[in-house]
N, C-alpha and C positions, 0 to 999 in steps of 0.2 A: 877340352871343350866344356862351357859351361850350356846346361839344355834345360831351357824355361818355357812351360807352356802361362801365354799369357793372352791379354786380348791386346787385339792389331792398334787400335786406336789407345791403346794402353801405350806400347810403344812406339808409337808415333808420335803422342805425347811428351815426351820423357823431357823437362825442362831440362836449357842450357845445354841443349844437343842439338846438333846437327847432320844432317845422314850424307855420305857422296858417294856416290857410283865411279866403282876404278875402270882405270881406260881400256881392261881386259873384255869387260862386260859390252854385250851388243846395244847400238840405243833402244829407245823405245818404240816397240813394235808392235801391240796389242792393236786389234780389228777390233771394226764394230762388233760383230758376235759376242765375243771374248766379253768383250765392255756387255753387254745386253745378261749375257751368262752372268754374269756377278752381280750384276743389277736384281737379277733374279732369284740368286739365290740369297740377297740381302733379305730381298722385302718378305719371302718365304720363311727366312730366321725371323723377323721383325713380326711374322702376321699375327703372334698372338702374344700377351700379356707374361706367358713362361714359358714361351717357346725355348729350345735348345740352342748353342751357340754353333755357328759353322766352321768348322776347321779348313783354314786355309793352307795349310800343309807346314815348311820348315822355311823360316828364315834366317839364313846365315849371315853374319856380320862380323868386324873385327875393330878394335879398338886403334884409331890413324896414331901413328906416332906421331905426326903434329897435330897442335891443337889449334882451335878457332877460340882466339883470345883467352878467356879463361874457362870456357865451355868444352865438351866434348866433340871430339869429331868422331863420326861412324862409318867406316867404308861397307855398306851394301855388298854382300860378296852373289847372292844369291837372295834375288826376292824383287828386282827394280820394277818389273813389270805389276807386279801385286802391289804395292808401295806407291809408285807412281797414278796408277789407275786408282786408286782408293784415295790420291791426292787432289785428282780431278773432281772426283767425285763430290769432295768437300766443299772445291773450288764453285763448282757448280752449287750446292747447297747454301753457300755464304751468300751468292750472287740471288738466289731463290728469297735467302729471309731478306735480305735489303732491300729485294722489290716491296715486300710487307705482302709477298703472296700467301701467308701462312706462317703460323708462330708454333713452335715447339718450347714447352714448358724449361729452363736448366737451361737452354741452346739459345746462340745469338751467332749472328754473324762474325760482330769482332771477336767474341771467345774462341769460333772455329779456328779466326786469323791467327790470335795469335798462339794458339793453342797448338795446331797441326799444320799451320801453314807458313809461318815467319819465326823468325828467332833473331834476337837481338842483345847486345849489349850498348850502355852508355846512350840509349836511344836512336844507336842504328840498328835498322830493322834488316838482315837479310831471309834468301828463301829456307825453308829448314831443309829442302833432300835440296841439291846440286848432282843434277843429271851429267851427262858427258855432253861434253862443248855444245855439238850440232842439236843439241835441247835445251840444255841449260837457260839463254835468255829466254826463249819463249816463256817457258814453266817462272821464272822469275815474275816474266809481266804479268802471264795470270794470276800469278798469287798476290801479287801487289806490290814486288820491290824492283820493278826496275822497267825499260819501257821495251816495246815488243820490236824486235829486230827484222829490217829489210826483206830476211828472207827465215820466214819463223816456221817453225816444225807443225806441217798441218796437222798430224794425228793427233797430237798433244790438243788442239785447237777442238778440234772435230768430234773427239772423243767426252771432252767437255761438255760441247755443244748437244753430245748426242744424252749425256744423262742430265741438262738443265732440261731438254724435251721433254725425256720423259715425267722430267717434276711438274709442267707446265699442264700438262695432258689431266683431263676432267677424272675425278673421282683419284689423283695422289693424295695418299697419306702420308705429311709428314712424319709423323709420331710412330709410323711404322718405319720407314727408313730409318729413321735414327735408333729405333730399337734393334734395328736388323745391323747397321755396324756398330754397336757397341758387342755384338753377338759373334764379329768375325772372331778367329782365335786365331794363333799362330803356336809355333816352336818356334822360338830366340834357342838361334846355338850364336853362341860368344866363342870367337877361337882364342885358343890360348895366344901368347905372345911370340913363340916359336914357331907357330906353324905357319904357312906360305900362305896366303890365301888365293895369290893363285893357282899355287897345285892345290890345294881344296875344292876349288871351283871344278878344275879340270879331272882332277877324282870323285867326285861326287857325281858329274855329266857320265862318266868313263863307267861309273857302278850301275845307274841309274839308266839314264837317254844315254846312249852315247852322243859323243862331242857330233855334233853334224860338220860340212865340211868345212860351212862358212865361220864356225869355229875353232876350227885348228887354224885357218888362215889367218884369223885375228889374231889369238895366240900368236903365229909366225911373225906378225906384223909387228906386236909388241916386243917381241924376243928380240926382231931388227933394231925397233929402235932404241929399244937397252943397251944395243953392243954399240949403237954410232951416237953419240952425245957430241958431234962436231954443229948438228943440226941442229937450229932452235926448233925449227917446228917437222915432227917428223914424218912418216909415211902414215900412222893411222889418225894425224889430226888431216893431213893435205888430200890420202890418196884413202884409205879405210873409209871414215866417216860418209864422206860424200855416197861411195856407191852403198853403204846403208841405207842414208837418208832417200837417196834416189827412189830403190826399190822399198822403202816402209811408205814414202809418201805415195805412189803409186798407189797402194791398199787395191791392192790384184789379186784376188782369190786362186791361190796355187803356185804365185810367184814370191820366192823369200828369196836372200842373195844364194842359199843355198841352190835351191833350185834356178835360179842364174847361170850361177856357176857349172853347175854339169850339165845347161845345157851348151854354154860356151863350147866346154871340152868334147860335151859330143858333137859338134857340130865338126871340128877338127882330128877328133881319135875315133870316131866313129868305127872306126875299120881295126882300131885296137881292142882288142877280146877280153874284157874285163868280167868277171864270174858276179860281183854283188858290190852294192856302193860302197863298201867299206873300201876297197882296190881305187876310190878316186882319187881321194888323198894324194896317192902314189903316182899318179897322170898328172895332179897337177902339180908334181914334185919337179917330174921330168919335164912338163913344160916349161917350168920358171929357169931350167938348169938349161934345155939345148933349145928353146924357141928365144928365150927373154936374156939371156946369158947370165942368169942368175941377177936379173936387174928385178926387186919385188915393184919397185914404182912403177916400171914398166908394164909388168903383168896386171899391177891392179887398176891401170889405167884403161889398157884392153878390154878389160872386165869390165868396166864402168861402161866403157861405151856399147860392150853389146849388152848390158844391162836395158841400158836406153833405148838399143833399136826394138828388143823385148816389150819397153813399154809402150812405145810408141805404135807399134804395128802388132795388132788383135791377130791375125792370120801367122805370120814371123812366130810370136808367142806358142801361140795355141800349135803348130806341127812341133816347134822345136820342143817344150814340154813332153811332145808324147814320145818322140826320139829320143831325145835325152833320159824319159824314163824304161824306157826297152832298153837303152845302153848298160844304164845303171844295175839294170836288173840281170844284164847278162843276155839279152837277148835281143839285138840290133834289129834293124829294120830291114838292113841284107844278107840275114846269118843264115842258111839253108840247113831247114834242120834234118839231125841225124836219119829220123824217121821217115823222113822224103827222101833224103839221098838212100838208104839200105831198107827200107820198110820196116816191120815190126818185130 
């Protein structure tokens, strides 16, 4: 591994490059908060003349062995959420100076474009990151190369919308924002050429956060459809992606696919005596094997759809949450405890 501390918009920059997010990686999920959190800790970098630079922690990348014409390609192993949100960000800023709301000395709208937002050879322009499919055209039409698809990834949209806001809102400094990202920093780890990068992904979560659940299933989903290549299009473009997208565009405070997911399962094992969530994994092993007959399309379909009635129904939600979080924790909603059955 090579390990560079550098500034974010330093490598985001980096001409005749282009960054992609591999099909291992979740889409884009970042909430308002999250976007507001970085908003703030920009302009707090940015508020004074020699202010300090803010460490956004590590971002890991690997060199694609195919290339994009005679440019680099980058696969994002670890960072889409920091990289993506910091994309909007600019997205938003471009869209800010073109109004002629305010001018920042050095900066212009098309420098941003084609700086950190488009990349091209021979005079075609494409976008510089390439998110995974269920984002990809939207994030293209923001940036300006391509047009906004039927059904377009609202957070992507939203989250835009929500830092052009904030630039709109009386007493914004530009000249502070733009000092404050030139201030993000990062760690660039470049993997060597041998190493997997998705076991890096999935040891570096393992060391770190562990893998949550809705990450091993993706993992699983990948792994499937490496072994069947009869498919053109496989389970996690058809059956994966969508219950992402489903529950990211929701933007439900408390519900991610993971939290979906177990509460599916408790809804069904409820009566199965599980010690701590790392044991769900395992439930949803043995469901896929003697409910699904080991059919993953089938289970991820299930999934989806009580994803849906989750979002759809506030009451549904909110009991099966708390259920599902006593299950996980080990301690059900009809478990009689020791202490009442024998006393103390």
């Amino acid at each position: 591994m090579q390990i560079k501390q550098e500034s974010l918009l330093g490598f985001m920059g980096r001409p005749g490059t282009r960054f992609t997010i591999p099909v291992f990686q979740r889409v884009y999920s970042w909430n308002a908060r999250q976007c507001e959190e970085l908003w703030d800790d920009i302009m707090r970098a940015g508020g004074t003349d020699d202010g300090e630079g803010h460490f956004m922690g590590m971002l890991l990348y690997a060199v694609d062995v195919q290339r994009w014409g005679s440019g680099e390609l980058l696969d994002v192993i670890d960072g889409q959420q920091r990289l993506t949100t910091v994309t909007l960000l600019l997205c938003a800023l471009t869209r800010y100076l073109e109004g002629g709301h305010g001018k920042q000395e050095g900066v212009s709208a098309s420098g941003l474009r084609m700086r950190y937002l488009q990349t091209g050879q021979g005079g075609k322009m494409v976008g510089k990151l390439a998110l995974s499919s269920m984002d990809r055209d939207t994030l293209f039409a923001l940036v300006g190369v391509g047009d906004m698809p039927e059904e377009p990834a609202g957070r992507l949209i939203e989250n835009l919308e929500l830092f052009y806001g904030r630039m709109m809102q009386p007493g914004f400094d530009v000249g502070q924002l733009w000092r404050g990202l030139k201030r993000l920093e990062v760690a660039s780890v470049l993997l060597a050429p041998e190493d997997s990068p998705q076991l890096v992904f999935e040891s570096l979560n393992s060391k770190g956060m562990a893998l949550s659940l809705a990450d091993r299933l993706r993992n699983l989903v990948v792994v499937t459809d490496d072994g069947n290549s009869s498919s053109a299009e496989g389970l996690f473009e058809t059956r994966w992606l969508p219950l992402e997208r489903a529950v990211a565009d929701a933007g439900i405070e408390g519900l991610d696919v993971t939290t979906a997911l177990e509460a599916w399962l408790a809804k069904s094992y409820h009566g199965t005596r599980i010690f701590d969530r790392s044991e769900v994994y395992g439930v949803l092993k043995s469901h896929l094997r003697d409910a699904c007959g080991n059919d993953l399309g089938r289970l991820l379909s299930d999934a989806l759809a009580y994803a849906r009635s989750l979002i759809d129904n506030d009451t549904l939600r909110e009991e099966a949450l708390e259920n599902a979080a006593r299950w996980t924790a080990g301690k059900p909603k009809d478990l009689i405890s020791e202490y009442k059955m024998f006393g103390d």
